[in-house]
CHARMM-style PDB file with segment names, atoms N, HN, CA, C and O in Angstrom:
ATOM      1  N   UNK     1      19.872  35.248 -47.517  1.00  0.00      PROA
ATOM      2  CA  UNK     1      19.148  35.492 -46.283  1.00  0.00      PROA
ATOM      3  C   UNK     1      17.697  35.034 -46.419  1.00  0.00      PROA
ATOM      4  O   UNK     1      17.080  34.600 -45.446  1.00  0.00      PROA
ATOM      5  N   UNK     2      17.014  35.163 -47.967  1.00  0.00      PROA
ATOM      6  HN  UNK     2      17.515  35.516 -48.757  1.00  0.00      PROA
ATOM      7  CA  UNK     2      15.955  34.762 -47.700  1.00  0.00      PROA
ATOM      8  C   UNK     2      15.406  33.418 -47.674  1.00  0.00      PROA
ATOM      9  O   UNK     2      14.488  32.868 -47.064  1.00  0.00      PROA
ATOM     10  N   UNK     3      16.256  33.077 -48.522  1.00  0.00      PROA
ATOM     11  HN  UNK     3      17.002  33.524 -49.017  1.00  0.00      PROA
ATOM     12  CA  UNK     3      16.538  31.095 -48.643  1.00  0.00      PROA
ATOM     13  C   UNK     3      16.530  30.855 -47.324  1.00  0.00      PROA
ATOM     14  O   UNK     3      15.470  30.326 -46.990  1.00  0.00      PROA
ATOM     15  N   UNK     4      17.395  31.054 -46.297  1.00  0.00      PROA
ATOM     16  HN  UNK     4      18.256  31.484 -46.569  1.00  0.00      PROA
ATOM     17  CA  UNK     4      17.356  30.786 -45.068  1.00  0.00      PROA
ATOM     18  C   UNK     4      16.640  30.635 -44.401  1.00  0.00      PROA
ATOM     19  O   UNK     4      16.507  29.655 -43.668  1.00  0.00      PROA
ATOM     20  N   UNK     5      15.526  32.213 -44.526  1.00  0.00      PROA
ATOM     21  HN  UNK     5      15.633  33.009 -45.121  1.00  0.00      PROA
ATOM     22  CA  UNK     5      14.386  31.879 -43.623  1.00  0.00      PROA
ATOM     23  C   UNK     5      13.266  30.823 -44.269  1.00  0.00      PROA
ATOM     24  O   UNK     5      12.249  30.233 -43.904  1.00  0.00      PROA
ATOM     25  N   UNK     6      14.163  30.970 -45.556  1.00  0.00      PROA
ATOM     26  HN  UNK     6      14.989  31.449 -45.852  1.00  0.00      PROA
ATOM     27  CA  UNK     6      11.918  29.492 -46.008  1.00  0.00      PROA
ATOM     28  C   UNK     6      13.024  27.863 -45.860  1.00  0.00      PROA
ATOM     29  O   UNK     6      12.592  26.832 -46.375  1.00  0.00      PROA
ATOM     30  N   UNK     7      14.028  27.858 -45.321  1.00  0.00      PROA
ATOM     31  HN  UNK     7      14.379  28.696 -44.902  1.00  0.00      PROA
ATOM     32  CA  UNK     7      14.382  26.246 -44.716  1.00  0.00      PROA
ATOM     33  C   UNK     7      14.287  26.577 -43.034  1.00  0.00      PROA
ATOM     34  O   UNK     7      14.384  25.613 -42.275  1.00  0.00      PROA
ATOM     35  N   UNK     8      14.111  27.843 -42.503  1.00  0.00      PROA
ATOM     36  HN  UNK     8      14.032  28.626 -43.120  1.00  0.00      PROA
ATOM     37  CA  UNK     8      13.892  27.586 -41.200  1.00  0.00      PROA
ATOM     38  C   UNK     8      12.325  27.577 -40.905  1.00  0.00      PROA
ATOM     39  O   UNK     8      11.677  27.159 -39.945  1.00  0.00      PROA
ATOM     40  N   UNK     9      11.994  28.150 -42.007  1.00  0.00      PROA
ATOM     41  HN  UNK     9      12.521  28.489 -42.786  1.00  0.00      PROA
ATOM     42  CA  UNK     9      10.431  27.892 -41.578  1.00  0.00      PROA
ATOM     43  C   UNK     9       9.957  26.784 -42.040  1.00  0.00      PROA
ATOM     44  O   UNK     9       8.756  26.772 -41.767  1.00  0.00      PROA
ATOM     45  N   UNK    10      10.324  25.634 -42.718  1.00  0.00      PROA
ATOM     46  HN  UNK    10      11.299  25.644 -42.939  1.00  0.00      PROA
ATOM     47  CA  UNK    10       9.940  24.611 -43.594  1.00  0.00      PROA
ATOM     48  C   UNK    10      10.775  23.749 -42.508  1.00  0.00      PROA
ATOM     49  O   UNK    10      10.181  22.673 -42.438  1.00  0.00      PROA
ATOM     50  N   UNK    11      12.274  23.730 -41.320  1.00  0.00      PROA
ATOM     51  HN  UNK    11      12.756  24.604 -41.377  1.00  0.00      PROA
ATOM     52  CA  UNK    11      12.613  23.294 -40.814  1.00  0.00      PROA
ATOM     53  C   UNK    11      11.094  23.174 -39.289  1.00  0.00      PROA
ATOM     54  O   UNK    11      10.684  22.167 -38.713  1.00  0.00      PROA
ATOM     55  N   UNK    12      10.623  24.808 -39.097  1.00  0.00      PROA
ATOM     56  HN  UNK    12      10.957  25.626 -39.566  1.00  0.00      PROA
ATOM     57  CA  UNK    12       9.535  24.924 -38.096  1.00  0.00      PROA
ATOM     58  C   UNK    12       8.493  24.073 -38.015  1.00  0.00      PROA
ATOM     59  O   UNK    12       8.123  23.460 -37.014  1.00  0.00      PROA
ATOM     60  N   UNK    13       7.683  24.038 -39.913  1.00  0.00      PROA
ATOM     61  HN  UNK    13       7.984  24.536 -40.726  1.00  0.00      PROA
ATOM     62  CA  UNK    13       6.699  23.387 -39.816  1.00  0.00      PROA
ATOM     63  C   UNK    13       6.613  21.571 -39.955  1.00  0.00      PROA
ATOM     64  O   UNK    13       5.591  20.885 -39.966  1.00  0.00      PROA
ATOM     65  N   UNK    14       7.841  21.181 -40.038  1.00  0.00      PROA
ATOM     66  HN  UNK    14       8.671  21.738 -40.030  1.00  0.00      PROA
ATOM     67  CA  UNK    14       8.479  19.960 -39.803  1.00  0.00      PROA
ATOM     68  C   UNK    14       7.876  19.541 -38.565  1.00  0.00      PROA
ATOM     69  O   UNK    14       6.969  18.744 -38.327  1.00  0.00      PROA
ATOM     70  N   UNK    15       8.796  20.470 -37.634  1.00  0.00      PROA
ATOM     71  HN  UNK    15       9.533  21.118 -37.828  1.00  0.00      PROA
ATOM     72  CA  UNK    15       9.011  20.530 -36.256  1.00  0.00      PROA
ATOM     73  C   UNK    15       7.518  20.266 -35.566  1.00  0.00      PROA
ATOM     74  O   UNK    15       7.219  19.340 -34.812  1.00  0.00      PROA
ATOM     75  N   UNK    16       6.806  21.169 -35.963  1.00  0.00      PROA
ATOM     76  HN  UNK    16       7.048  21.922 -36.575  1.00  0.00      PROA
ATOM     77  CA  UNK    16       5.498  21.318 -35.701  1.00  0.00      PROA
ATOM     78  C   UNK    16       4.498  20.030 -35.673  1.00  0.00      PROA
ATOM     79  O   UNK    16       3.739  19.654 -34.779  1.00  0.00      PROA
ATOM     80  N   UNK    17       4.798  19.408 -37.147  1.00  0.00      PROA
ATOM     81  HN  UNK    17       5.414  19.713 -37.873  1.00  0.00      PROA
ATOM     82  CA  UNK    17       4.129  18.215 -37.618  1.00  0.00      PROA
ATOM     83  C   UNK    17       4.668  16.935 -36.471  1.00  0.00      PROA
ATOM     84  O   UNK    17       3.960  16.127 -35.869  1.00  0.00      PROA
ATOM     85  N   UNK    18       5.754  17.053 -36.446  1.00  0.00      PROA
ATOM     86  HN  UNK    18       6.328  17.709 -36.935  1.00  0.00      PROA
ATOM     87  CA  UNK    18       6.047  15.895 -35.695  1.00  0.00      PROA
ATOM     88  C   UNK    18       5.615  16.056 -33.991  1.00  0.00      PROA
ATOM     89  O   UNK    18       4.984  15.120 -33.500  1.00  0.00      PROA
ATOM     90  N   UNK    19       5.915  17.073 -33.245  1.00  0.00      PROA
ATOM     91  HN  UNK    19       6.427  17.833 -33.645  1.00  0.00      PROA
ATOM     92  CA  UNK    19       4.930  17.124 -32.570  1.00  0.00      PROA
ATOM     93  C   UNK    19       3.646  16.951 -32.329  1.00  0.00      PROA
ATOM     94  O   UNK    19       3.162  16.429 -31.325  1.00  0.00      PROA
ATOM     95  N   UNK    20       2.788  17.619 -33.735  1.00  0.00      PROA
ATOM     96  HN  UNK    20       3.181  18.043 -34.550  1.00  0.00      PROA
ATOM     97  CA  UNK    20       1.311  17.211 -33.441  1.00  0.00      PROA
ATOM     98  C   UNK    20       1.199  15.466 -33.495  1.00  0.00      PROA
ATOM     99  O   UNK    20       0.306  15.015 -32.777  1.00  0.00      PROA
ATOM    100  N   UNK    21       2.020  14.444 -34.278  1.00  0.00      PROA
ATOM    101  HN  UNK    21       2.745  14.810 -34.861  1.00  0.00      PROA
ATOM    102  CA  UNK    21       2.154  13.481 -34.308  1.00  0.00      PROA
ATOM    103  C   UNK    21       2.351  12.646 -33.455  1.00  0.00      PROA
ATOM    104  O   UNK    21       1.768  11.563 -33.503  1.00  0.00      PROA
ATOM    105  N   UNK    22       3.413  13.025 -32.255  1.00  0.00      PROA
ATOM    106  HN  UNK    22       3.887  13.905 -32.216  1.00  0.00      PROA
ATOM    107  CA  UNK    22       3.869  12.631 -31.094  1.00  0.00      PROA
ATOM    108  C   UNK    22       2.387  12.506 -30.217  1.00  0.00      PROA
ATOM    109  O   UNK    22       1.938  11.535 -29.607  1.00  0.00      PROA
ATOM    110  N   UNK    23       1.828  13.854 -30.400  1.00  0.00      PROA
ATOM    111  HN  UNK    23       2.193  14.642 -30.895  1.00  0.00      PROA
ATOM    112  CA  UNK    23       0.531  13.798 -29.271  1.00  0.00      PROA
ATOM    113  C   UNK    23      -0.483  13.034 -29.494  1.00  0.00      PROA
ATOM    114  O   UNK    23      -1.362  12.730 -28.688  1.00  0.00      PROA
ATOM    115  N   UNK    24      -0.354  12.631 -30.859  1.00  0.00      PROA
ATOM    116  HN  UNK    24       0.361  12.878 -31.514  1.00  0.00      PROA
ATOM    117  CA  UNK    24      -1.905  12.011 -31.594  1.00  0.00      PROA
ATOM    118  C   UNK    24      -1.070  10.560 -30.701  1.00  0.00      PROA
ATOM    119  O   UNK    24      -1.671  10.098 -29.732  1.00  0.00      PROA
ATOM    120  N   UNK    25       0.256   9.952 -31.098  1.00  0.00      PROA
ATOM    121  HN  UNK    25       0.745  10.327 -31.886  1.00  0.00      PROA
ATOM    122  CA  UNK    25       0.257   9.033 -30.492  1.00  0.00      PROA
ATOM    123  C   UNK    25      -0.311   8.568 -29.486  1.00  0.00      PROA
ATOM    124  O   UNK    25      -1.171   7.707 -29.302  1.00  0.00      PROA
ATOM    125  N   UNK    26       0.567   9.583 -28.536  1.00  0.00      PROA
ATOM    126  HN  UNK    26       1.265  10.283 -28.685  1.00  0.00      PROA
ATOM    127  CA  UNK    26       0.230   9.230 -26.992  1.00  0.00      PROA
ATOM    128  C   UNK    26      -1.107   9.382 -26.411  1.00  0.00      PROA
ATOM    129  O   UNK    26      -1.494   8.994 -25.308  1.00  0.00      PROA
ATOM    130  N   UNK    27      -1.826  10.081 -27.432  1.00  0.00      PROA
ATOM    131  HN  UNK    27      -1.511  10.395 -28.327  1.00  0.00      PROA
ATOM    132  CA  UNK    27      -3.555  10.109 -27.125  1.00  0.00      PROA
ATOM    133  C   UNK    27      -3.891   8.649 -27.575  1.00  0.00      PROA
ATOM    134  O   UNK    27      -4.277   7.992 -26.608  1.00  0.00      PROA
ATOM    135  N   UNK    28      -3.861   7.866 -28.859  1.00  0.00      PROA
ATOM    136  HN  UNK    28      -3.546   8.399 -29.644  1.00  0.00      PROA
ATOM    137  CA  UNK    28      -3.852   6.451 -29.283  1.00  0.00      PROA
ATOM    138  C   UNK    28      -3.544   5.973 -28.123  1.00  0.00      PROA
ATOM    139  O   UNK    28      -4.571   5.748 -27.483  1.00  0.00      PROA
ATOM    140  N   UNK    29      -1.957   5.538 -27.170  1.00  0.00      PROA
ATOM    141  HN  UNK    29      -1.122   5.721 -27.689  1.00  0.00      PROA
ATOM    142  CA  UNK    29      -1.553   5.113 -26.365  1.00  0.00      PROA
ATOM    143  C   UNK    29      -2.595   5.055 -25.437  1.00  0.00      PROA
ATOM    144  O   UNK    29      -3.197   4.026 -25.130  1.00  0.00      PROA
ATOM    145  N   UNK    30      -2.848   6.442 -24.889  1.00  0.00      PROA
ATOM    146  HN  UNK    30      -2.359   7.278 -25.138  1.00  0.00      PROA
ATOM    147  CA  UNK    30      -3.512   6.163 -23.499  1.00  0.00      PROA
ATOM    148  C   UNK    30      -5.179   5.473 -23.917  1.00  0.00      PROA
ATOM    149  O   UNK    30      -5.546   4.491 -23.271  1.00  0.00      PROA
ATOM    150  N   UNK    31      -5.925   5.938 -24.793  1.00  0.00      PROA
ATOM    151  HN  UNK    31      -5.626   6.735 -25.318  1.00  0.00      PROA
ATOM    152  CA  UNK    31      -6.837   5.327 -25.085  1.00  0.00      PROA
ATOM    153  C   UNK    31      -7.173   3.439 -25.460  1.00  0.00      PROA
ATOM    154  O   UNK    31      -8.226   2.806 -25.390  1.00  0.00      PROA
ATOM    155  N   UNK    32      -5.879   3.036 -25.826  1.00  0.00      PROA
ATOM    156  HN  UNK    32      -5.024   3.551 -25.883  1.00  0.00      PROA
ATOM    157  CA  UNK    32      -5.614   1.913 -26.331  1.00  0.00      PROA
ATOM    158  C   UNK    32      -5.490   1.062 -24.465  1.00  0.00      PROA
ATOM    159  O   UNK    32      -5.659  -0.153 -24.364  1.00  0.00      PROA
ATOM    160  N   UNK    33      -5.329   1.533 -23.787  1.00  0.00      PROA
ATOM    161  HN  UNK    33      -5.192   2.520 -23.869  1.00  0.00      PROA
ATOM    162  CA  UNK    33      -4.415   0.934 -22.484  1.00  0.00      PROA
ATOM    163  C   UNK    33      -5.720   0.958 -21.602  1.00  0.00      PROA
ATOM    164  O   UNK    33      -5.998   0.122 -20.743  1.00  0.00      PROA
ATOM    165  N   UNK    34      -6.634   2.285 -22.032  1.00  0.00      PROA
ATOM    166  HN  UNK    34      -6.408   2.964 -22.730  1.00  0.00      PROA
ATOM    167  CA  UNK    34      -7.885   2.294 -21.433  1.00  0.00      PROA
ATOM    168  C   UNK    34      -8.493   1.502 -21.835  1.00  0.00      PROA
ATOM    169  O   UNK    34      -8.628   0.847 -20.802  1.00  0.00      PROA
ATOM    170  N   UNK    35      -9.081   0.916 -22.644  1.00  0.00      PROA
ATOM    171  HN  UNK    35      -8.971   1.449 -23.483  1.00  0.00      PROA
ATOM    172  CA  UNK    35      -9.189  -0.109 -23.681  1.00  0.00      PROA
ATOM    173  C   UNK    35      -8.949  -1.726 -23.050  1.00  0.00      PROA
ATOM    174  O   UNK    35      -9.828  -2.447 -22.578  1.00  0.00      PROA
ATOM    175  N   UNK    36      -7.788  -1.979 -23.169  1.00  0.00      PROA
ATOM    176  HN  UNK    36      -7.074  -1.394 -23.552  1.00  0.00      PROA
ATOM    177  CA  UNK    36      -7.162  -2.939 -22.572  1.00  0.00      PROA
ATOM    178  C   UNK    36      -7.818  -2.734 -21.019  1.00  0.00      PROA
ATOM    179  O   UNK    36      -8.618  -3.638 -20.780  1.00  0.00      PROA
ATOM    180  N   UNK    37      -7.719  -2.074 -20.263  1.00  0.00      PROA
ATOM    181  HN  UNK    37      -7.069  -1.339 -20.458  1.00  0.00      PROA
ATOM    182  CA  UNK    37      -7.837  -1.875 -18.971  1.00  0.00      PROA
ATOM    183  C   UNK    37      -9.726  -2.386 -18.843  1.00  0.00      PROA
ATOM    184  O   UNK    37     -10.128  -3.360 -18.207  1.00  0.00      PROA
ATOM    185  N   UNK    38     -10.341  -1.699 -19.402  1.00  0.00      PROA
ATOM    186  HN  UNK    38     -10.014  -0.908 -19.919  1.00  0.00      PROA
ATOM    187  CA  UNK    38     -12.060  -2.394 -19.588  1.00  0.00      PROA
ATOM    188  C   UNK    38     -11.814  -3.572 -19.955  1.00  0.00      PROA
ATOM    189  O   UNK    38     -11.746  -4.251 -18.930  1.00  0.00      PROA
ATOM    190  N   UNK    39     -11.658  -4.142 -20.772  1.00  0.00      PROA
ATOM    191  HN  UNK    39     -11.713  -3.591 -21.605  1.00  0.00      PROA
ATOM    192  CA  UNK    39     -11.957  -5.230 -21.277  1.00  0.00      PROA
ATOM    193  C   UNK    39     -11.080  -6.554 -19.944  1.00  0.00      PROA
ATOM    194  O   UNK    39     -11.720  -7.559 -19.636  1.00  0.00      PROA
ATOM    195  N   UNK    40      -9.993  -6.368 -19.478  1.00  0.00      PROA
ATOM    196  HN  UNK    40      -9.473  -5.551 -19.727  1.00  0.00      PROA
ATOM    197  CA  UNK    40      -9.868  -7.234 -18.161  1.00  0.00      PROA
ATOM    198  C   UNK    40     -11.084  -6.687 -17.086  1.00  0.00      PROA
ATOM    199  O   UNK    40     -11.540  -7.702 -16.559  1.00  0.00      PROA
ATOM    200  N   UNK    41     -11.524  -5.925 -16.753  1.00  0.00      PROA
ATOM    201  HN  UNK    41     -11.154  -5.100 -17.181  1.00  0.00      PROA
ATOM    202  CA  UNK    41     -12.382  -5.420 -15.524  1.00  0.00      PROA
ATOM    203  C   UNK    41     -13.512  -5.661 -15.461  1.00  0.00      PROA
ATOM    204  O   UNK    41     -14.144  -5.861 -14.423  1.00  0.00      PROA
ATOM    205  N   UNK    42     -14.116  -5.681 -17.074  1.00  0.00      PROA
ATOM    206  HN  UNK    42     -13.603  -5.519 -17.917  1.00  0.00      PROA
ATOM    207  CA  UNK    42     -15.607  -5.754 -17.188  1.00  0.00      PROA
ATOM    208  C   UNK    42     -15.916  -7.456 -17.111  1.00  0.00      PROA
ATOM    209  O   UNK    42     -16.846  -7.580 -16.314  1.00  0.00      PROA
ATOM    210  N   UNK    43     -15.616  -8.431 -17.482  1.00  0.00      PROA
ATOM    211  HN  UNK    43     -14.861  -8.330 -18.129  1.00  0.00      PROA
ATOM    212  CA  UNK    43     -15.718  -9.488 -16.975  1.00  0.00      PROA
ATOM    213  C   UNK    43     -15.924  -9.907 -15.731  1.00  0.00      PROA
ATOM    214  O   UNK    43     -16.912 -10.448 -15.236  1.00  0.00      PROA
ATOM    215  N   UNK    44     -14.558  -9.508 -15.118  1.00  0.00      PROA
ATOM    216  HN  UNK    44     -13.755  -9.069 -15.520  1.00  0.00      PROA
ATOM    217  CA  UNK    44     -14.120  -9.406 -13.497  1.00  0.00      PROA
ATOM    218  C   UNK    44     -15.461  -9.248 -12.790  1.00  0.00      PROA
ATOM    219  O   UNK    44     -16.025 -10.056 -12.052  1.00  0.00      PROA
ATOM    220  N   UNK    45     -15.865  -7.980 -13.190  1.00  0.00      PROA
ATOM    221  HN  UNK    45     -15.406  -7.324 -13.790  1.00  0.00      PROA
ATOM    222  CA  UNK    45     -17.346  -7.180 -12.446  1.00  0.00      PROA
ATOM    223  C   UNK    45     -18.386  -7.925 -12.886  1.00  0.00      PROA
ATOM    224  O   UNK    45     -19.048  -8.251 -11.900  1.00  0.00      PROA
ATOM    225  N   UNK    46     -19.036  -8.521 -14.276  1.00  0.00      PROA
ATOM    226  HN  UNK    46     -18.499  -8.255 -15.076  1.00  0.00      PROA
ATOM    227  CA  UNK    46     -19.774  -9.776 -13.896  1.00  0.00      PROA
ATOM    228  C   UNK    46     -19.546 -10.950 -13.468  1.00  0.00      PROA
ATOM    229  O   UNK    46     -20.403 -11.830 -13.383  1.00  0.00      PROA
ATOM    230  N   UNK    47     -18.390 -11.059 -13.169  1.00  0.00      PROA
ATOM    231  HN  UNK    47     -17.694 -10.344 -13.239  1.00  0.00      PROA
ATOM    232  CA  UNK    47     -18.152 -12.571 -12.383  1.00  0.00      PROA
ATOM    233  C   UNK    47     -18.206 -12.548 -11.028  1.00  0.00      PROA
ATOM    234  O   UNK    47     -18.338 -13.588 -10.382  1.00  0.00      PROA
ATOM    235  N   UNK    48     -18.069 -10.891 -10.249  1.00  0.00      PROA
ATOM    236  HN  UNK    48     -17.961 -10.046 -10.773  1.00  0.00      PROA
ATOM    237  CA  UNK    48     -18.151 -10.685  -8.741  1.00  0.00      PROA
ATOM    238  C   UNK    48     -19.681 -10.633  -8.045  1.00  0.00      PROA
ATOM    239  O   UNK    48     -20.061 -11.019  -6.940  1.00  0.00      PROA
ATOM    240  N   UNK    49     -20.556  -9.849  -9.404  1.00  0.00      PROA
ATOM    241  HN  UNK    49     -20.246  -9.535 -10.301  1.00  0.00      PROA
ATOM    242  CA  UNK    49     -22.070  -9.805  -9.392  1.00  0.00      PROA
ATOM    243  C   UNK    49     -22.531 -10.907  -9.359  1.00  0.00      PROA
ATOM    244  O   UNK    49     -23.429 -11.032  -8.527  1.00  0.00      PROA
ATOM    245  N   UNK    50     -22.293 -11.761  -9.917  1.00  0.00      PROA
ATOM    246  HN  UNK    50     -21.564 -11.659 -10.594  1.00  0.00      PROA
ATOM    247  CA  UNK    50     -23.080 -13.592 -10.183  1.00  0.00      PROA
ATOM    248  C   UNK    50     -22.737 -14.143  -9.331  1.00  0.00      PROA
ATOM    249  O   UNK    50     -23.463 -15.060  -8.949  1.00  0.00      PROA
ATOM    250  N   UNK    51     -21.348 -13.849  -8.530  1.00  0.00      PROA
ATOM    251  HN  UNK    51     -20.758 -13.104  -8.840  1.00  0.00      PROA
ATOM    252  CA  UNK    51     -21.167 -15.036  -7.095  1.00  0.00      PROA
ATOM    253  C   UNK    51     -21.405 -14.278  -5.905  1.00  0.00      PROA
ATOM    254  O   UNK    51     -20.872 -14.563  -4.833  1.00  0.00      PROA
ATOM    255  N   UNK    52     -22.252 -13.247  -6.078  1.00  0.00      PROA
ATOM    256  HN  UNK    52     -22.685 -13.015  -6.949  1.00  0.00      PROA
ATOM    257  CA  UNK    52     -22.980 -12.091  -4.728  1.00  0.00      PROA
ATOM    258  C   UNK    52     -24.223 -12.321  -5.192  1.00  0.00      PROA
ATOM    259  O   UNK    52     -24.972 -12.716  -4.299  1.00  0.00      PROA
ATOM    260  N   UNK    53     -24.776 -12.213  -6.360  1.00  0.00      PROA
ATOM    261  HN  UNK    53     -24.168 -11.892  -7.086  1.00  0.00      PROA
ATOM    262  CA  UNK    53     -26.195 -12.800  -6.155  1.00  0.00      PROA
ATOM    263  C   UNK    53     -26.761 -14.289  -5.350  1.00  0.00      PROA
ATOM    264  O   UNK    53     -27.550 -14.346  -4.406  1.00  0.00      PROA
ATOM    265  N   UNK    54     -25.964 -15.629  -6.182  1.00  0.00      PROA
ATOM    266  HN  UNK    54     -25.324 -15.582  -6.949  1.00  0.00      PROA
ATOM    267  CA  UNK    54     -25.731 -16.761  -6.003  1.00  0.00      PROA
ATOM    268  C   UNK    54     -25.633 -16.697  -4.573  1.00  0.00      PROA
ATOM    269  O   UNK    54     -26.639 -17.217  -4.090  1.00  0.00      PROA
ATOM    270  N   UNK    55     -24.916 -16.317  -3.775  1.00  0.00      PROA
ATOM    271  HN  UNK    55     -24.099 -15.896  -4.168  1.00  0.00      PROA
ATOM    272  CA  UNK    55     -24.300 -16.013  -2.537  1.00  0.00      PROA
ATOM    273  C   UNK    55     -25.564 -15.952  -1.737  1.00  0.00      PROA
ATOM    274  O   UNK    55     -25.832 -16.661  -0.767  1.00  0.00      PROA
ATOM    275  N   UNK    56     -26.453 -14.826  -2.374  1.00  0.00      PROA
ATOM    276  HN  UNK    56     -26.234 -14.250  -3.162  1.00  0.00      PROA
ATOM    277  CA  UNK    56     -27.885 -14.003  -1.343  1.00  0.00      PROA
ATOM    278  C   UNK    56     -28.573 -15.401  -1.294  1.00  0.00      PROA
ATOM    279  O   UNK    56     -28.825 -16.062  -0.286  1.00  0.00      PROA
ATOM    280  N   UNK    57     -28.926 -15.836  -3.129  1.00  0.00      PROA
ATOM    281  HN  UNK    57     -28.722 -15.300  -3.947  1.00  0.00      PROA
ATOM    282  CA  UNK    57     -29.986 -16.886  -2.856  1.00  0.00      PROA
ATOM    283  C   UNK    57     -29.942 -17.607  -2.136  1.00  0.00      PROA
ATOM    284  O   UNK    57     -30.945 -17.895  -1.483  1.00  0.00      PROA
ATOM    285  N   UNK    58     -28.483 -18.348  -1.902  1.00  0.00      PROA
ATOM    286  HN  UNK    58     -27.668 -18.115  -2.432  1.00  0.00      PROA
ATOM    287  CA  UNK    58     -28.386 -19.320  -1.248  1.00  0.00      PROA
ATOM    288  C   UNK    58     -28.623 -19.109   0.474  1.00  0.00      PROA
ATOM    289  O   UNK    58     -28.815 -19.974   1.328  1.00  0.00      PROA
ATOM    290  N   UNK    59     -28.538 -17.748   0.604  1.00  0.00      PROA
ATOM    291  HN  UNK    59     -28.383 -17.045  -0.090  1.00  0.00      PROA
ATOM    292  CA  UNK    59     -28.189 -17.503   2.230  1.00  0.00      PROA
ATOM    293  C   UNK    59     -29.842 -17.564   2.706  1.00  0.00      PROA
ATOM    294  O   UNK    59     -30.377 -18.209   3.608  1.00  0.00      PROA
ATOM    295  N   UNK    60     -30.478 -16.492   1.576  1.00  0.00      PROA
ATOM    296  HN  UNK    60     -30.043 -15.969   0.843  1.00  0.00      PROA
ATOM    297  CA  UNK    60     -31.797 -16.397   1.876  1.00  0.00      PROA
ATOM    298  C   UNK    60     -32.383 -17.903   1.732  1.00  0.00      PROA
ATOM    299  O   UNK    60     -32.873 -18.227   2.813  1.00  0.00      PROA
ATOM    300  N   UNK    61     -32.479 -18.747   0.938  1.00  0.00      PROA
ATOM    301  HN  UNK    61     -32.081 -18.484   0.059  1.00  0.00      PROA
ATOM    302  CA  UNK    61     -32.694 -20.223   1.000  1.00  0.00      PROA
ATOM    303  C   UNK    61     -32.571 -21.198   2.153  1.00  0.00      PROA
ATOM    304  O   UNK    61     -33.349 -22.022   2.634  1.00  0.00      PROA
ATOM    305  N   UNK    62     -31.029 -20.737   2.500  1.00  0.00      PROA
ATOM    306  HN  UNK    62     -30.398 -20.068   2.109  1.00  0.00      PROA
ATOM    307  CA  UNK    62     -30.987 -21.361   3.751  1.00  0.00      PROA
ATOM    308  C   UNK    62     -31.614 -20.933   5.088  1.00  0.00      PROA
ATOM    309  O   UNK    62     -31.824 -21.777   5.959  1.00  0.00      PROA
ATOM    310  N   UNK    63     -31.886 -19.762   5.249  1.00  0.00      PROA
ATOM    311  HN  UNK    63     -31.715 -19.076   4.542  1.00  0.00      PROA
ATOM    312  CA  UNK    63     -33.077 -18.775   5.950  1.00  0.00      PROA
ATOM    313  C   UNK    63     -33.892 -19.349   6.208  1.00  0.00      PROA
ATOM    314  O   UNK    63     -34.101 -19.557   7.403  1.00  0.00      PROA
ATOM    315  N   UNK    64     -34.894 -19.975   5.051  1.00  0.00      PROA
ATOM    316  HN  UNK    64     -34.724 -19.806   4.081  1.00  0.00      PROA
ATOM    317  CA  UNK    64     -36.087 -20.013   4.616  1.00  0.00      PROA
ATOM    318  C   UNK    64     -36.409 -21.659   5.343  1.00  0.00      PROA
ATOM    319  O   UNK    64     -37.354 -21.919   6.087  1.00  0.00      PROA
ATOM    320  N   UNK    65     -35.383 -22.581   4.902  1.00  0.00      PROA
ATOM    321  HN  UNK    65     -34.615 -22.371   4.298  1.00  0.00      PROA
ATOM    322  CA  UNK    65     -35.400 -23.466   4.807  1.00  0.00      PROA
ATOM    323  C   UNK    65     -35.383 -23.962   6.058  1.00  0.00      PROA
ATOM    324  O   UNK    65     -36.201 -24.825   6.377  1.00  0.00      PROA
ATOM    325  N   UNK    66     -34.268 -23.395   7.119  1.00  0.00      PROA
ATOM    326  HN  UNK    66     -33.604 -22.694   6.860  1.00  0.00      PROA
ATOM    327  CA  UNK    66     -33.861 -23.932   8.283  1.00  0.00      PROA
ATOM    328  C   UNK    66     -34.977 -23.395   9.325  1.00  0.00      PROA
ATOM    329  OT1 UNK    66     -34.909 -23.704  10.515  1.00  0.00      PROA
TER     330      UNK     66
END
């Protein structure tokens, strides 16, 4: 009987470990995807800023000019 309980508790803290493991993953996962997710966007967002500036000068230029 007592053998029993130190493989069910050695079966528990198994159990346990691999869970905390599972979560560390999926914390990696989502951080990794966030990750991925900046690095396409942040470009994006200086390339939308530079052809809205470009955009003003030119409008205000042509303003100025005409």
């Amino acid at each position: 009987m007592l053998e029993h309980n130190k493989e069910q508790a050695v079966l528990e803290k198994i159990h346990a470990d691999i869970s905390r493991i599972y979560a560390e993953q999926r914390k990696l996962n989502a951080e990794s995807h966030k990750i991925t997710r900046e690095n396409f966007w942040y470009p994006v967002g200086i390339a939308i800023g530079f052809f809205t500036a470009v955009g003003t000068v030119m409008a205000i230029a042509q303003k100025l000019l005409a």
